[in-house]
DRENPA-468877 format. One record per residue (C-alpha): residue in three letters; y, x, z. Coordinates in steps of 0.05 Angstrom, whole numbers, plus 5000, padded with zeros to 4 digits. Layout:
N
 resn    Y    X    Z
  ala    Y    X    Z
...
END
This chain:
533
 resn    Y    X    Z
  unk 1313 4366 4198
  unk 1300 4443 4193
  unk 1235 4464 4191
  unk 1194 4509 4247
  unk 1204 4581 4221
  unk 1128 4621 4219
  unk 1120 4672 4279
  unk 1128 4741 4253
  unk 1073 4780 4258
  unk 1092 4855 4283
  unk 1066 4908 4238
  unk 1012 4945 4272
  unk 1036 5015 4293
  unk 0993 5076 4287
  unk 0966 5095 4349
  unk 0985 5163 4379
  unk 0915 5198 4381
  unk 0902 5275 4416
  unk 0884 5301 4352
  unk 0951 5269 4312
  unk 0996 5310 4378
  unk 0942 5374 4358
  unk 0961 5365 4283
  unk 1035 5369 4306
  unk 1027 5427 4353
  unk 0998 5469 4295
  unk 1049 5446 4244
  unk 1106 5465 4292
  unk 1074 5535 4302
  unk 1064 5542 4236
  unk 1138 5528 4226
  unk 1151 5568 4279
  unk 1110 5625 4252
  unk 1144 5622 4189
  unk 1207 5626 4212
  unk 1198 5688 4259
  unk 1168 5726 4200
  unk 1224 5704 4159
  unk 1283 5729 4206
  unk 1227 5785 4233
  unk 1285 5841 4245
  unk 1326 5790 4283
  unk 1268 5761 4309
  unk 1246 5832 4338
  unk 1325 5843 4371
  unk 1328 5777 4398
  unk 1256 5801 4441
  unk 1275 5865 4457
  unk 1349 5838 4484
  unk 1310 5785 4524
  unk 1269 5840 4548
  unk 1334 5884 4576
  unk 1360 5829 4606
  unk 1292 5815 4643
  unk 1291 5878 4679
  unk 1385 5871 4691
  unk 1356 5807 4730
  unk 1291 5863 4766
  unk 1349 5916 4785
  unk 1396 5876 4820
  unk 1384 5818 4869
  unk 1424 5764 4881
  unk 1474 5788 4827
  unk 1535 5844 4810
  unk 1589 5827 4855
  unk 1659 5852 4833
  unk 1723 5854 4860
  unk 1751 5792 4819
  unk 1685 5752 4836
  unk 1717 5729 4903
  unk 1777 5691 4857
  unk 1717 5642 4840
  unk 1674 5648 4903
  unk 1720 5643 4948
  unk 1789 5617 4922
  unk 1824 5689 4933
  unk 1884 5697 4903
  unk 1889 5624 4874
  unk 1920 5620 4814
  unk 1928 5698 4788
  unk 1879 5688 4736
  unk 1850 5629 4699
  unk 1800 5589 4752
  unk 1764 5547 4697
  unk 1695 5590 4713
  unk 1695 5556 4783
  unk 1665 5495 4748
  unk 1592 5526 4721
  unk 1594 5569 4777
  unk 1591 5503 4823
  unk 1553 5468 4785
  unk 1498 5524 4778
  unk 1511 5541 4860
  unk 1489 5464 4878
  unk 1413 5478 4862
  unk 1418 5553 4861
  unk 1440 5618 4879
  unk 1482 5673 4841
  unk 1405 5707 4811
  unk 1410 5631 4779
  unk 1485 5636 4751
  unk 1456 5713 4726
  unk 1405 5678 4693
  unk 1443 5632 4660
  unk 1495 5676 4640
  unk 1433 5721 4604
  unk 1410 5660 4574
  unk 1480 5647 4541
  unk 1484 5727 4521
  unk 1422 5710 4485
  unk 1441 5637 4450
  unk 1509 5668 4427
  unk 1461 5719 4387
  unk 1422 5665 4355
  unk 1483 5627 4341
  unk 1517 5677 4306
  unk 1456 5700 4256
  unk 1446 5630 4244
  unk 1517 5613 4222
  unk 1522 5680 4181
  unk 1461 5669 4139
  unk 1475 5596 4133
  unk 1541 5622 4093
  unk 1504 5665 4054
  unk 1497 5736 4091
  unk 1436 5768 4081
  unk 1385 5760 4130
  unk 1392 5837 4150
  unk 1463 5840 4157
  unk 1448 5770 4197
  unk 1414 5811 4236
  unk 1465 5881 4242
  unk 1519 5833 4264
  unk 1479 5811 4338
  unk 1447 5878 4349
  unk 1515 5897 4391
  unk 1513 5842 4437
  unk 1437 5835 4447
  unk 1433 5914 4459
  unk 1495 5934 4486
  unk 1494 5963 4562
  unk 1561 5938 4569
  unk 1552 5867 4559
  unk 1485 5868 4593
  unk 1521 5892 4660
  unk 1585 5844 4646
  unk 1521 5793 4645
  unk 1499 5809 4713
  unk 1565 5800 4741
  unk 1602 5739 4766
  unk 1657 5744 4727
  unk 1674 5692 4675
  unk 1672 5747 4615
  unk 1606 5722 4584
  unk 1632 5640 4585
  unk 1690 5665 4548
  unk 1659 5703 4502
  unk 1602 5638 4499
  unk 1668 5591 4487
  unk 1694 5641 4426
  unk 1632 5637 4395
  unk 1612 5559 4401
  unk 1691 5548 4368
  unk 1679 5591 4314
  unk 1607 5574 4300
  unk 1637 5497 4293
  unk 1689 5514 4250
  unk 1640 5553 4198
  unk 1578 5506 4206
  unk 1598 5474 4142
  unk 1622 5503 4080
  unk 1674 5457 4078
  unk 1694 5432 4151
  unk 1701 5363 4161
  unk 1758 5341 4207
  unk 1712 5332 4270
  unk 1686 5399 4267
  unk 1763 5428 4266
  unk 1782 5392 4326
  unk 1720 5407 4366
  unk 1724 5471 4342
  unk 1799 5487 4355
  unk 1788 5448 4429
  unk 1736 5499 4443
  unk 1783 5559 4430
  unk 1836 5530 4465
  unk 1795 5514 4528
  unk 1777 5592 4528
  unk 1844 5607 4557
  unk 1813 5571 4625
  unk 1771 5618 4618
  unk 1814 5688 4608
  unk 1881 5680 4576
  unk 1870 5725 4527
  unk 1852 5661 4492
  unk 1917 5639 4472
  unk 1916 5678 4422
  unk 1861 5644 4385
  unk 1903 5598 4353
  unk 1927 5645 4300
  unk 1857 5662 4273
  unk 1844 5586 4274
  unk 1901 5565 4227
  unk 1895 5632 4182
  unk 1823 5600 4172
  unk 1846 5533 4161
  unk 1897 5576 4099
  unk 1844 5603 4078
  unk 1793 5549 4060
  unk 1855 5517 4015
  unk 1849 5447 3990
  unk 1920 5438 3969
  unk 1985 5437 4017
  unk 1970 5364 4045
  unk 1904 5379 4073
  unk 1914 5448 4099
  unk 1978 5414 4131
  unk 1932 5367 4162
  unk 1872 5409 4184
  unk 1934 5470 4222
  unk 1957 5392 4257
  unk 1886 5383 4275
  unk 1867 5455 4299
  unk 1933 5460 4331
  unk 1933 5395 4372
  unk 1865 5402 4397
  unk 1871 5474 4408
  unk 1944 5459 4453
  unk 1913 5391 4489
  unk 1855 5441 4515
  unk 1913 5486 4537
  unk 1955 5424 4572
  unk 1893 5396 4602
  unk 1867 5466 4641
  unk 1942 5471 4662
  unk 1935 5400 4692
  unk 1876 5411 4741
  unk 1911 5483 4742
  unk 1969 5449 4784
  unk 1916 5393 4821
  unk 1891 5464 4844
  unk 1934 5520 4844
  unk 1994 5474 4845
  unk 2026 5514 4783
  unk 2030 5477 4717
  unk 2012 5550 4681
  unk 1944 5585 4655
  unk 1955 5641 4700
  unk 2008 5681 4745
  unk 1978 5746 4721
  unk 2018 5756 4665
  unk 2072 5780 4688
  unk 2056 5838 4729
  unk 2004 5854 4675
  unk 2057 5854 4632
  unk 2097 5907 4677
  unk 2037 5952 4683
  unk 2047 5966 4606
  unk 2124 5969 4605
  unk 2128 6010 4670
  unk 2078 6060 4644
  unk 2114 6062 4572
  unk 2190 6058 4596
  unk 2239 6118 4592
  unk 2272 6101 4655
  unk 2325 6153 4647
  unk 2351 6114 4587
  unk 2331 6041 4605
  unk 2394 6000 4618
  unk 2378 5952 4679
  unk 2417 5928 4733
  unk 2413 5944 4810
  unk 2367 5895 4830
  unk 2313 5912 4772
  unk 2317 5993 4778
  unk 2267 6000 4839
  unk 2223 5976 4783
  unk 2220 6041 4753
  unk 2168 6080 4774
  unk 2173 6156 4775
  unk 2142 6198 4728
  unk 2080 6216 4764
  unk 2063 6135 4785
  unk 2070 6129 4703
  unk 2013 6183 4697
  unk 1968 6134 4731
  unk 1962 6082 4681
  unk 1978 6016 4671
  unk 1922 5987 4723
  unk 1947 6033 4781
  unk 2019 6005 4767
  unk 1996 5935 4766
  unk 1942 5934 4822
  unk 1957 5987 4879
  unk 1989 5979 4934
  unk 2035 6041 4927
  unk 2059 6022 4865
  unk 2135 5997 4853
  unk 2113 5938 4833
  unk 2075 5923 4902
  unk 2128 5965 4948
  unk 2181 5919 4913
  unk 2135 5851 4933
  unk 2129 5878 5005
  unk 2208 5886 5007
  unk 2206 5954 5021
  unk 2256 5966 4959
  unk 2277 5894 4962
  unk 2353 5903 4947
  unk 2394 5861 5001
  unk 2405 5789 4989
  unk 2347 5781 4944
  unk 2297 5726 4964
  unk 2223 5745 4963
  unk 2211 5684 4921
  unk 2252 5710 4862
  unk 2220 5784 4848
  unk 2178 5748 4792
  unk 2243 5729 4741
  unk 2266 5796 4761
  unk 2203 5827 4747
  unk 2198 5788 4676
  unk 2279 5817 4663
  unk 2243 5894 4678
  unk 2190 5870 4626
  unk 2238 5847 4574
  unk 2285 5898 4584
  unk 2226 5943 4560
  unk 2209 5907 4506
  unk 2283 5892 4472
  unk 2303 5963 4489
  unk 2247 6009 4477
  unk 2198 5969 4433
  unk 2173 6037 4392
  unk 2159 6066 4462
  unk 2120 5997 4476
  unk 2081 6000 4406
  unk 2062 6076 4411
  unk 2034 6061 4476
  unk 1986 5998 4458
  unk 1968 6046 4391
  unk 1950 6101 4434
  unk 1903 6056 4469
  unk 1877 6009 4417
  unk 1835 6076 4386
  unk 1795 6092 4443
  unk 1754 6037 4420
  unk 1729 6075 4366
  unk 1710 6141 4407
  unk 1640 6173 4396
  unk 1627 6174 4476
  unk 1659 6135 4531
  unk 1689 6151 4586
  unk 1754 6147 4633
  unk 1811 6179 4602
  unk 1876 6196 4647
  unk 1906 6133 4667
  unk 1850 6085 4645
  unk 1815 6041 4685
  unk 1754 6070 4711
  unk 1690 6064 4677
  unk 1643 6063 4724
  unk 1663 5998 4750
  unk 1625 5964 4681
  unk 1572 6014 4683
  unk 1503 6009 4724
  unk 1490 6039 4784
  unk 1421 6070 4822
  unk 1444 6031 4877
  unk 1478 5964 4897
  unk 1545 5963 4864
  unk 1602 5961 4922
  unk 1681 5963 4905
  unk 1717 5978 4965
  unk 1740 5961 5010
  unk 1725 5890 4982
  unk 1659 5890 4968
  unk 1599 5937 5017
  unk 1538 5937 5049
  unk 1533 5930 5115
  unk 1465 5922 5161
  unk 1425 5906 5096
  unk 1471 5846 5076
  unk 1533 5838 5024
  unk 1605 5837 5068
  unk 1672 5822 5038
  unk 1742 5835 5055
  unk 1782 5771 5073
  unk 1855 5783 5046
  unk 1903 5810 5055
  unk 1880 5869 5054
  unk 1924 5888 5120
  unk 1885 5845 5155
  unk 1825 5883 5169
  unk 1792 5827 5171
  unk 1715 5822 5133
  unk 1656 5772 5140
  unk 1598 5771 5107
  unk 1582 5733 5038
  unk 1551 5663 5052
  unk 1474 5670 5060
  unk 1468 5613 5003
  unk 1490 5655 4950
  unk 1431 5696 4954
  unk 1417 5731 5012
  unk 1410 5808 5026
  unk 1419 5856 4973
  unk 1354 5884 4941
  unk 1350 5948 4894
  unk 1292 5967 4844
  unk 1321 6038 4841
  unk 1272 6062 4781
  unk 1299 6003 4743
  unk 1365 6010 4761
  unk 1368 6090 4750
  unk 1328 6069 4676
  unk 1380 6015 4659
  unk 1438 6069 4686
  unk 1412 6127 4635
  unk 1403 6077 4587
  unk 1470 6061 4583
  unk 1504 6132 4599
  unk 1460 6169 4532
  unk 1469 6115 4476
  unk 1449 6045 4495
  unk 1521 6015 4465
  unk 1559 6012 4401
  unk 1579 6069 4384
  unk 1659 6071 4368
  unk 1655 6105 4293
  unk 1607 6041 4279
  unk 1658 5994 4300
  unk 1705 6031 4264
  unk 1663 6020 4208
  unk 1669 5947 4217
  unk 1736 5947 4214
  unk 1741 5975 4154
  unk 1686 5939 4118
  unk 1718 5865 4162
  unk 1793 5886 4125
  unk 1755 5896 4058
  unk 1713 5830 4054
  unk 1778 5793 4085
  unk 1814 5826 4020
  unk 1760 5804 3977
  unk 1777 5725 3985
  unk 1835 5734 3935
  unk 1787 5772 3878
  unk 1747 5707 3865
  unk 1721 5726 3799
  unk 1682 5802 3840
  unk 1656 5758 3896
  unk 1640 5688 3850
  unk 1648 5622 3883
  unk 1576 5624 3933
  unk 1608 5696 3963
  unk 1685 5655 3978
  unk 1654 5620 4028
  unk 1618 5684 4062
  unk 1694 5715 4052
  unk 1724 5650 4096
  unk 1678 5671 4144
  unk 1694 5746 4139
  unk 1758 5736 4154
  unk 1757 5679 4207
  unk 1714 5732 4257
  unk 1764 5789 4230
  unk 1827 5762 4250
  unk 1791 5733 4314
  unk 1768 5804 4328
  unk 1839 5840 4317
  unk 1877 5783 4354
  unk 1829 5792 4419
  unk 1836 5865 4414
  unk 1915 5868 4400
  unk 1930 5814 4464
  unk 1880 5857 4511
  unk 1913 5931 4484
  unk 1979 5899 4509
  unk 1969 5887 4575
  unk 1924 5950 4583
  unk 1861 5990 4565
  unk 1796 5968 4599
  unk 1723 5976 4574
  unk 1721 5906 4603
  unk 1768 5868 4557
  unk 1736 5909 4501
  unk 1675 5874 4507
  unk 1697 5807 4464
  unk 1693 5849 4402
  unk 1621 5850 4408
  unk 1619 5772 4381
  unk 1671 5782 4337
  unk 1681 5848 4301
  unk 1607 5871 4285
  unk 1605 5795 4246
  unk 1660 5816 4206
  unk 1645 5884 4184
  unk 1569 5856 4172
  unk 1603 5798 4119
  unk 1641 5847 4088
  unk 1594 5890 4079
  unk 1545 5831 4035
  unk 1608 5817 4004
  unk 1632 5890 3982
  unk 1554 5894 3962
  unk 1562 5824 3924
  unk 1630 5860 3891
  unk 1600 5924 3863
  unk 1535 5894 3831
  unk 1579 5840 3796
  unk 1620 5892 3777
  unk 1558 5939 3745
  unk 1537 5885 3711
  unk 1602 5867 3671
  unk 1596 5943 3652
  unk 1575 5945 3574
  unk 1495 5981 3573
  unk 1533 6027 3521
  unk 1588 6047 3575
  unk 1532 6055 3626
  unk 1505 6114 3580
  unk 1564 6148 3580
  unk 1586 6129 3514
  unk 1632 6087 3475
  unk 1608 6015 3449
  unk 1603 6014 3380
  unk 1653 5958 3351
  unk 1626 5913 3300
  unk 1632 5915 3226
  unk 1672 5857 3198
  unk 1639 5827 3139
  unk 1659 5850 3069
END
């Protein structure tokens, strides 16, 4: 017969006392304290980006309302871009109002800075350049109005920078991080489509971190599943909601707005039905954006069956319009290049402004008023109206008193925030041309193992993982068209770069100096030694 076991006595727990939470208080300040001294010049950007954004938030009330902001407010032109920013935008809209999505969006323009100084100097960038690398998208002007808008820019830029922060957390990822990380990419292209594209700096990463054939081969199967079951699972709610198993119905007349603009339709070989295409010489002078957007281009005249050829199903212009697009491409690809190169510099001008057939400017830049973009978007009897499309309708109503209410100016902030971003307060283009060249150098750098030693390969995996990201974003944007807008990714993703190569291209030349003989240093030759007689 077993024997009654003894009652356990519990072990008497320490009791929670004021002065043990004080103790804790003080330590965590202390920590705090530390830490904020130790990152000080970070530290001092991260305050005075929070501080810009503060007074963004003072200027404008409820929020910047563009054009594009009714695709997610109000379900206008379902389906023509990506519609995966509907979801924070409800979810932030059930105990708010657009100031609240504004305020979030700040807040994530803010957490992508932290994120990225913490994952640089984690891999071994000094804290400075930890520091150089977020001073573009904490300061910019650019990204603080893109902020204030409600557009899904800043998510997408947020989802970039959570994918690539996951897949350089560790030195050496494990296979968790990879998926997550590729998922995260590929659920950008909900976001804009540009994001396709992130794929290819995701498995050039995964080549570049090595480990023999058999686990690279199964990290690019990792990153590339996860990265195209994000992609199949947008397109599924995409057709629950748009009813089209696709990202997007944009591409394809963004597409023509670069091949009408480049085409040399006197030589172009196209059939009858594809020739009212071409646009005239004087429609090509007005950019890519005019050819894709307005009304009086051939691509919209063509839709509206003015120059529908007889026969010819409104249904079908879009395979037609993709057979103009190709046409371009297979027969005139060095017209097609020239044109994306001709754009892709502008990035790097000293000042910015609207060139001849650019998109206009002014419609990312501040204003000393309410920003209005008609005839969608205007003030009428002190409250916000819209245009209900089409626009042959006429017909307008005002936006829904929940979202915010009537539109409120602080003009002195406004007209500050305005000249602040008109005389300076942005990256300047020969600094991001800078980054470039320092972002292709420390990519270079991962094959000279013995200049950068084995601590600077890992700050060279990281180096190029932002510098392929960077070039990829810009190269898929420069095709479609030139747009201060779809410039703005390059703030998470270029000044990185350049800031890693330039630690490792410092790393490089001091190893370098010091495998210089002290003899050679002085200029003169080191003496050999004397064998013994």
């Amino acid at each position: 017969m077993s024997q009654p076991q003894p009652a356990m006595t519990p072990t008497p727990q320490p009791a929670i006392t004021s002065a043990n939470r004080r103790q804790s208080a003080v330590a965590l300040l202390a920590k705090t304290s530390a830490m904020l001294r130790r990152h000080w010049l970070a530290s001092a950007l991260i305050t005075i980006g929070a501080v810009l954004r503060v007074l963004v938030m003072m200027a404008y009330h409820p929020a910047i309302l563009y054009i594009d902001s009714l695709k997610y407010l109000y379900s206008y032109w379902l389906g023509s871009d990506p519609v995966a920013y509907k979801i924070p935008l409800k979810l932030i809209l059930a105990f708010g109002d657009l100031g609240t999505v504004e305020f979030v969006q700040h807040l994530l323009g803010i957490a992508m800075a932290i994120a990225l100084c913490a994952v640089l100097v984690r891999r071994g960038a000094p804290r400075w350049l930890g520091a150089l690398a977020i001073a573009p998208v904490l300061l910019d002007a650019y990204q603080l109005q893109v902020e204030a808008m409600i557009m899904p820019d800043v998510w997408f830029e947020a989802m970039i920078v959570a994918g690539l922060v996951l897949l350089l957390w560790k030195p050496v990822p494990s296979l968790g991080l990879l998926i997550i990380g590729g998922a995260l990419l590929g659920a950008s292209t909900g976001l804009r489509q540009a994001g396709e594209i992130l794929i290819l700096p995701a498995l050039v990463y995964v080549l570049a971190i090595g480990g023999g054939w058999r686990l690279m081969l199964r990290n690019a199967i990792a990153v590339t599943a996860a990265f195209a079951l994000a992609v199949v699972l947008y397109m599924t709610a995409s057709l629950d909601l748009t009813g089209h198993f696709r990202i997007s119905e944009s591409s394809v007349s963004l597409t023509y707005g670069r091949m009408a603009a480049a085409a040399d339709c006197a030589t172009l070989s196209l059939p009858a039905d594809e020739r009212p295409l071409c646009p005239t010489k004087a429609q090509q002078a007005q950019g890519p954006d005019w050819l894709d957007h307005n009304a009086l281009s051939p691509l919209h005249t063509y839709y509206l069956h003015e120059t529908l050829p007889p026969g010819v199903a409104g249904g079908t212009n879009g395979p037609l319009v993709s057979k103009f697009n190709r046409a371009v491409e297979l027969q005139q690809p060095l017209r097609v290049i020239s044109a994306i190169l001709h754009d892709s510099v502008k990035l790097f001008a000293l000042t910015r402004h609207t060139r001849p057939g650019d998109t206009p400017i002014w419609r990312w830049q501040f204003q000393g008023n309410f920003p209005t973009y008609l005839p969608y978007i205007f003030i009428k009897n002190n409250h916000i109206w819209i245009l209900v499309p089409p626009l042959s309708s006429g017909k307008t109503m005002m936006l829904k008193p929940a979202f915010g209410g009537p539109p409120q100016v602080d003009v002195p902030i406004a007209r500050f925030l305005r000249s602040y971003q008109l005389n300076g307060g942005y990256t300047p283009g020969p600094l991001l041309a800078l980054f470039v060249v320092t972002g292709l150098v420390g990519s270079v750098l991962i094959f000279a193992r013995r200049r950068i030693g084995p601590s600077g390969r890992g700050v060279a995996q990281a180096c190029v993982l932002f510098f392929v990201s960077a070039l990829a974003l810009l190269a898929i944007s420069d095709f479609f068209e030139f747009t201060w807008r779809y410039q703005i990714p390059v703030l998470v993703t270029l000044p990185p770069a350049g800031a890693l190569g330039i630690g490792l291209i410092i790393t490089a030349a001091r190893k370098r100096r010091d495998q210089v003989p002290p003899d050679a240093v002085r200029g003169r030759e080191p003496e050999l030694a004397t064998p013994a007689q």
